[in-house]
N, C-alpha and C positions, 0 to 999 in steps of 0.2 A: 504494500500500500504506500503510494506517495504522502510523503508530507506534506501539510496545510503550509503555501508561500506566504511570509508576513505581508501586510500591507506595503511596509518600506518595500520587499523584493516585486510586488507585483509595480506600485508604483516605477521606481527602478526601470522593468520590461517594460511599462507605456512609455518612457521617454526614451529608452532603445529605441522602440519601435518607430516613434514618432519621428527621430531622428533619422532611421534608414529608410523610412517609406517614402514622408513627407520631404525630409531635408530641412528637418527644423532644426534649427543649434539649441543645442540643450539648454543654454542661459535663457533664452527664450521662454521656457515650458517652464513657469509658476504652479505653483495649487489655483491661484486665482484666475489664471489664463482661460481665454473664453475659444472654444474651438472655431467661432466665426470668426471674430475682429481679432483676437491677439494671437493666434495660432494661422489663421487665415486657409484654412484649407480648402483645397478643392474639392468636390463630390466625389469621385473618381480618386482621390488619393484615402479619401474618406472612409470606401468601400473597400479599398485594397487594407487600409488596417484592419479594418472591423474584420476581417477574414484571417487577418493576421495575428488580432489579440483572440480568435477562437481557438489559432491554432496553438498559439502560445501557450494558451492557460486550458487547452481542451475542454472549453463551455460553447453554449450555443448563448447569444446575447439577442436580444433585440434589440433592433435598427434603430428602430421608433423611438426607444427610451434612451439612447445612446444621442439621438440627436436631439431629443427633451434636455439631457442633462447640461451640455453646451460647456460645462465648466469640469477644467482637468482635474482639482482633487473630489467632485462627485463622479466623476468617470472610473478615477482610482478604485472610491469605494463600491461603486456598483461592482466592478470587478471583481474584486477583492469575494463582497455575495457573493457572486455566481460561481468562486472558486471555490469557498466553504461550503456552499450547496453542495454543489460535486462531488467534494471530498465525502461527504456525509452522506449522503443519498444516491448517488451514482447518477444513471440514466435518468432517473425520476427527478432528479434536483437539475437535470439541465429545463428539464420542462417550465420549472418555476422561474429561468430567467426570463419568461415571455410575462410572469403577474407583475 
């Protein structure tokens, strides 16, 4: 059984990511940063993370609440959920990143 990644590690892999996908410099990526105006991303770079942090943390997320959340340390924590779910529940806890 894998270990449950702390917050710091999961936060950590969003700003990897963001950095290889998008080409954000890491100084850039705050807790408070807003994925429209201070992160500025495109649709399409957007979609290629969101595929990229499922495969990272092996959760399914939803789209919808990922672009509700807009701000990087609520994006942190959603994640961070849907990785505890996982861990706890298996299949059945990816289901719940859709509530």
């Amino acid at each position: 059984m894998k270990t449950l990644p702390t917050r710091d590690h999961v936060r950590g892999r969003l700003v990897g990511l963001l950095n290889e996908i998008a080409g954000i410099p890491v100084e850039r990526i705050t807790e408070g940063a807003t994925v429209e105006e201070d992160l500025q991303m495109q649709s399409v770079v957007f979609v290629e993370l969101q595929v990229a942090m499922e495969e990272e943390f092996d959760i399914l997320i939803d789209p919808l609440r990922v672009v509700e959340l807009n701000e990087f340390s609520a994006l942190v924590d959603y994640l961070y959920e849907c990785t505890a779910a996982q861990h706890q529940g298996g299949d059945s806890a990816r289901k719940q990143a859709f509530s």
